[in-house]
C-alpha positions in Angstrom: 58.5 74.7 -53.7 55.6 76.8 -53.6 56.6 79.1 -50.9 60.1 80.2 -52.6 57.9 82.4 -55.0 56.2 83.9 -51.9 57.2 87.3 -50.5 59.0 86.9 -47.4 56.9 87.4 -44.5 58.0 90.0 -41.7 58.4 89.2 -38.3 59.6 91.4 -34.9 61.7 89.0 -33.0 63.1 89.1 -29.4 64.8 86.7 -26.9 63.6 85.1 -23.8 63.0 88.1 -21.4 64.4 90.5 -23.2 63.0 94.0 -24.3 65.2 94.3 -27.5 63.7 93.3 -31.0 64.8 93.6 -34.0 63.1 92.8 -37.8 63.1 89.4 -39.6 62.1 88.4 -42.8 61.8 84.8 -44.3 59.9 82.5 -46.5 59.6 79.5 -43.9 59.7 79.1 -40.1 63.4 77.6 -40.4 64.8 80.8 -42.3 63.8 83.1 -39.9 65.0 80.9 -36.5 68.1 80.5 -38.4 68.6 84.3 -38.9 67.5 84.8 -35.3 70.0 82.6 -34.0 72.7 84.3 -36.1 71.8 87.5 -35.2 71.4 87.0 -31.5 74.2 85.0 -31.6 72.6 81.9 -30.1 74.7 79.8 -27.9 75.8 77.0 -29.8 76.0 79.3 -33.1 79.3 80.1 -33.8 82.2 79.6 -36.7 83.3 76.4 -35.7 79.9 74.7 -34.8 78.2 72.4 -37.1 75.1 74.9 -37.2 77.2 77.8 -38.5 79.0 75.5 -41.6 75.6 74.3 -42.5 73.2 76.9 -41.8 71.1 75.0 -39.6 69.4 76.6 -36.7 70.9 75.9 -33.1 70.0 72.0 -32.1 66.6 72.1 -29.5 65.7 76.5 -30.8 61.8 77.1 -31.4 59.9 80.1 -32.3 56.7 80.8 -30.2 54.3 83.9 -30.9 55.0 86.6 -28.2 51.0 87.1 -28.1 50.5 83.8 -26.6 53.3 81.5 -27.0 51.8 79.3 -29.6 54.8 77.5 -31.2 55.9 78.3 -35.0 55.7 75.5 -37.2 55.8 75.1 -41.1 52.3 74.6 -41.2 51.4 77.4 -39.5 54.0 79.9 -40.7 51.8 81.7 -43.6 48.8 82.0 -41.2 50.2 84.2 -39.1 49.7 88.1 -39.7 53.1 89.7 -41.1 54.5 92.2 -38.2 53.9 89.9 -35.7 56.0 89.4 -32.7 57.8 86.7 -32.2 60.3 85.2 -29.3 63.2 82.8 -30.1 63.6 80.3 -27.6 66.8 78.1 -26.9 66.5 74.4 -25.1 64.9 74.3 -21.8 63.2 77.9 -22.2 59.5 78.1 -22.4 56.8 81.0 -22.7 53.9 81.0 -21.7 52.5 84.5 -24.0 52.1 88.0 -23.5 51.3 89.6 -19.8 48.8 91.3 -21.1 46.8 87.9 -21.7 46.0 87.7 -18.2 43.3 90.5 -18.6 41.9 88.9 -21.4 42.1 84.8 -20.2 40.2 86.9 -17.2 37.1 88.4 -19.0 37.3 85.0 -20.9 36.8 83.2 -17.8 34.6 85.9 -16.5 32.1 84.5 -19.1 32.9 81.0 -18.7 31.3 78.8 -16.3 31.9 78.6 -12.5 34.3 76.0 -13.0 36.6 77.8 -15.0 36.3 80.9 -12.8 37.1 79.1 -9.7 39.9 77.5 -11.4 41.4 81.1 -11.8 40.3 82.6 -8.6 42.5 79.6 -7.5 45.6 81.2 -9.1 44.9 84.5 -7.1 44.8 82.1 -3.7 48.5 81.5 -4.3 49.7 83.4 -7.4 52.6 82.3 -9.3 55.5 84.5 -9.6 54.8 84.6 -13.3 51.2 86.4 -12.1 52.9 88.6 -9.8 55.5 89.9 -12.8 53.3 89.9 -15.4 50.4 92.5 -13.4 53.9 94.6 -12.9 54.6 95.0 -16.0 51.6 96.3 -17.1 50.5 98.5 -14.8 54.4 100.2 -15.2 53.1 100.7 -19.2 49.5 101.4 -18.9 48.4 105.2 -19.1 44.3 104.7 -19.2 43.4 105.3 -15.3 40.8 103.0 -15.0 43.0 100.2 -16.0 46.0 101.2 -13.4 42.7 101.3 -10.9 41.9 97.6 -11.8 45.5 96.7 -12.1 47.1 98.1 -8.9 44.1 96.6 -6.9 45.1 92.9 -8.8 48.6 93.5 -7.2 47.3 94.6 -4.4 45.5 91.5 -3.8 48.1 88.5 -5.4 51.0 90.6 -3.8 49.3 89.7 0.1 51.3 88.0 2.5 48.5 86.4 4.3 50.0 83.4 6.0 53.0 85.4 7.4 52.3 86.3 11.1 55.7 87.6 12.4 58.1 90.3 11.8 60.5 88.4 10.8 58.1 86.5 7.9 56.7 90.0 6.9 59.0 93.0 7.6 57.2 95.1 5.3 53.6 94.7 7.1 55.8 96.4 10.4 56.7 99.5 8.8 55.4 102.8 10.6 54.6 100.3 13.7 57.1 100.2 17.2 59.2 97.5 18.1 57.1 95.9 20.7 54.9 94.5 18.2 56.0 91.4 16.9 53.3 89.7 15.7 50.4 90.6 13.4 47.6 89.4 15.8 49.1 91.1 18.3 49.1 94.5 16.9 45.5 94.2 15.3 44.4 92.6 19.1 46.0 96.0 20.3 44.3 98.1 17.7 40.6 96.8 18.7 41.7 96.9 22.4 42.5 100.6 21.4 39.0 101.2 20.6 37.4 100.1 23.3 39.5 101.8 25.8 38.4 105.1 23.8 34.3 104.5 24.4 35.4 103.7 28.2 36.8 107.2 28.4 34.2 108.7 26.6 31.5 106.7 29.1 33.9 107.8 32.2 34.2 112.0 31.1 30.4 111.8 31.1 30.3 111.8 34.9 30.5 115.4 35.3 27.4 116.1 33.8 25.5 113.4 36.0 24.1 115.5 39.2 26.0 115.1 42.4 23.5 112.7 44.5 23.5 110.5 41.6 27.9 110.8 40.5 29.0 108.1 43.1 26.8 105.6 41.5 27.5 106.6 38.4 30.9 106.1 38.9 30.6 102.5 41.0 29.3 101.6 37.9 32.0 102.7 34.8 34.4 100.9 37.2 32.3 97.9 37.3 32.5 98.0 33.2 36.5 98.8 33.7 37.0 95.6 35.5 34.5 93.6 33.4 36.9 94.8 30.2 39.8 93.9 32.3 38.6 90.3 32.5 38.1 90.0 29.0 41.2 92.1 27.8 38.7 94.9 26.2 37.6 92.5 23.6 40.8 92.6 21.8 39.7 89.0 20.5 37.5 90.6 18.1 40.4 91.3 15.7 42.8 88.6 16.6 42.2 85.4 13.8 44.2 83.6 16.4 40.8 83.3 18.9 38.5 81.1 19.0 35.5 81.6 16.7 32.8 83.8 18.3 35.5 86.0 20.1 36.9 86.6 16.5 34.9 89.3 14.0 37.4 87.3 11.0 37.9 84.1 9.7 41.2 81.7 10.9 42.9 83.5 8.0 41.9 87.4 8.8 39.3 88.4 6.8 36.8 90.7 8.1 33.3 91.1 5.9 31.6 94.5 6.4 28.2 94.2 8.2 25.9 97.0 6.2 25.0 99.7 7.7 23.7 100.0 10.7 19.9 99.7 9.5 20.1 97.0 7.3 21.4 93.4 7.9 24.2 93.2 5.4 26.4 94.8 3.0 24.9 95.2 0.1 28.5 96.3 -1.4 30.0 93.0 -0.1 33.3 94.8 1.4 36.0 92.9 2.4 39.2 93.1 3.1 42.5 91.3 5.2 44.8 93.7 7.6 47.0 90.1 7.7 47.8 90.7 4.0 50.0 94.0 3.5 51.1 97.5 5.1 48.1 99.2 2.9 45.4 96.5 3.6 46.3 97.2 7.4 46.5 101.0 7.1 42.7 100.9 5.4 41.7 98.4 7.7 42.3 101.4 10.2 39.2 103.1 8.7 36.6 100.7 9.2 34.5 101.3 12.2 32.9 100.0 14.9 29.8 101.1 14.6 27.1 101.3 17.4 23.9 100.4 16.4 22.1 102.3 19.4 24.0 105.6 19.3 26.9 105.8 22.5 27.2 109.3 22.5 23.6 110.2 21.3 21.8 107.3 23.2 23.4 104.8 25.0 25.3 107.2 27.5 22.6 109.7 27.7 20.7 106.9 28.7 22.9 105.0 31.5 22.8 109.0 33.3 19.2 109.0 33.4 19.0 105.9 34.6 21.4 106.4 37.6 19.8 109.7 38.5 16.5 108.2 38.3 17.1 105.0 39.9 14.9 105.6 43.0 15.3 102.6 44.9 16.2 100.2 41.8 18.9 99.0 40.7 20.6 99.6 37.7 21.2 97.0 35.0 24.5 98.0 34.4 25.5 94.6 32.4 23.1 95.8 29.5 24.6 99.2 29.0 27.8 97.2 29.0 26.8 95.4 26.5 25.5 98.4 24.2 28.7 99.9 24.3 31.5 97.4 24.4 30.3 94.1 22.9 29.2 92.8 19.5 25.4 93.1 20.8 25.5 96.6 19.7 28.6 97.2 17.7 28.8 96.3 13.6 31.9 96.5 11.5 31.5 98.2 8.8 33.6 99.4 5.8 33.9 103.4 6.0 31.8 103.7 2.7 28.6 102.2 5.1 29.2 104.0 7.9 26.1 106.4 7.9 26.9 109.7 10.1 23.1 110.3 10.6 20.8 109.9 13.4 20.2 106.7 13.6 16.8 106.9 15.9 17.0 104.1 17.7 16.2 104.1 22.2 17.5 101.6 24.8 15.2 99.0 26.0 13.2 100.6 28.9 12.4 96.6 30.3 15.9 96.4 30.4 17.6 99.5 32.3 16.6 98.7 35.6 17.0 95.0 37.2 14.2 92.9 37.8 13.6 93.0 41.8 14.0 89.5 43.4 11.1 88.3 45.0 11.8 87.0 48.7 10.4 83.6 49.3 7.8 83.2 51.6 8.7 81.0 54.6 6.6 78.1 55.8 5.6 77.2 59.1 7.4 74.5 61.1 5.8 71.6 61.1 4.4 70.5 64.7 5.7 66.9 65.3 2.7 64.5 66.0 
């Protein structure tokens, strides 16, 4: 009887999904759901009903906290701060809190132990709806730009379509892209294929600058490398998750791991990031290089002219300069952020421009018979 002497406590009160609230005030947990079913007229509330004639609350109705959907009880009621928000739910509703909580159950399991965190990085590997809406809705409120940065990039990542491979599953990965292109590998097979044909033209308009004894050579060779490309469809495996591993620069799923810079042996930034996912992850994935380790331009095709003009006699190892410009020997992805623009300083191996000469075997003598 204690609590009828109490001021009423105050309460902002809302339905199930619904932005509307209105102020509630009561001196126990059943006052106040009664008034909230009355006043959001609560199916099952009604002149007529049993619940109207007696005052009771609709059969199976519950308040929960709209902070984190901790249910309202009479034990409970006069701990809870006046003001606070409150959501009225009917039978078979539940509510699982605020959106906002998933910011802060994520620093809490930031600090909690690996366990916990790979519990949650398990959500992001295939979010729930309720993940997808509630990252939404806050980053449609939230002013503060660092916090749109962190929430757009959560989207970013729960809202990837990884799996998807056609058209048909995906039509939003598609957009900008022609009609031929049906399938995700294909196009990103097509993109690195892209690239490579772009350092063969670049090796192939170097020929003018090769003196004339030397430009027939020079040319036997860049078709040799054509053909070779051919063979191996210009290493378009390198971006298709579809190949086998060690044709593939990804994983079976698509993700591709920046290699560092072209002087170190890793990315000390750890960048990542999945073309297969979305429009945008494919569209950045267009700015990651393939960087050359030796130089092309600078080095490498400097290099294969000198050799050719100053072949005298030998034979150019042509497979080696292949490999320095088209293959993974020479070439490391890297996120545009590691991509260094300067000289990198670095020659071709002179044991390994020219081909070794055979050696001709010496013949023996016929044996005399006896």
């Amino acid at each position: 009887m204690f609590a009828v002497f109490r001021k009423p406590k105050t309460f902002k009160l809302r339905a199930l999904h619904s932005q509307k609230k209105f102020g509630v005030a009561g001196r126990s947990c059943q006052e106040v759901l009664k008034k909230g079913c009355l006043h959001l007229q609560v199916p099952g509330w009604g002149p007529g009903t049993g619940c109207f004639h007696l005052q009771l609350p609709v059969a199976g109705s519950r308040l929960c906290l709209y902070e984190d959907g901790t249910e309202l009880t009479g034990d409970y009621f006069w701990s809870v701060p006046d003001n606070s928000e409150l959501v009225l739910l009917t039978s078979g509703q539940t509510w699982q809190g605020s959106p906002g909580n998933w910011l802060f159950y994520l620093v809490l399991l930031l600090l909690a132990d690996v366990s916990d965190i790979s519990g949650f990085l398990s959500a992001f590997h295939r979010p729930s709806a309720g993940l997808i809406q509630a990252a939404r809705q806050l980053l449609s409120d939230e002013r503060a730009p660092l916090r749109q940065k962190l929430l757009a990039d959560l989207l970013h990542t729960i809202s990837e379509n990884i799996a998807a491979e056609t058209r048909a599953e995906d039509p939003p990965w598609f957009e900008g892209l022609e009609s031929r292109f049906q399938s995700k590998s294909g196009y990103l097979r097509y993109s690195c294929e892209s690239r490579i044909r772009s350092y063969l033209r670049e090796v192939n308009s170097y020929a003018p600058t090769v003196g004339e004894e030397a430009q027939g050579e020079y040319t036997r060779i860049v078709d040799l490398m054509c053909q070779k490309l051919r063979t191996v469809q210009y290493n378009g495996s390198y971006f298709d998750r579809g190949a086998r591993a060690g044709l593939r620069l990804c994983t079976p799923e698509g993700w591709f791991c920046c290699q560092g810079p072209f002087d170190v042996d890793s990315c000390a930034s750890k960048h990542s990031i999945n073309p297969y996912g979305n429009r945008e992850s494919r569209v950045l994935f267009s700015t990651w290089n393939l960087d050359h380790i030796i130089e092309k331009k600078r080095t490498v095709v400097p290099a294969l002219a000198e050799a050719v003009t100053e072949r005298d006699g030998r034979e150019v190892a042509w497979e080696y300069f292949y490999s320095l410009l088209f293959t993974s020997e020479n070439l490391k992805l890297v996120h545009i952020a590691c991509h260094k623009k300067t000289t990198h300083k670095l020659s071709c191996d002179p044991h390994r421009i020219y081909k070794l000469p055979t050696k001709s075997k010496r013949r023996r003598p016929a044996r005399k018979c006896q």
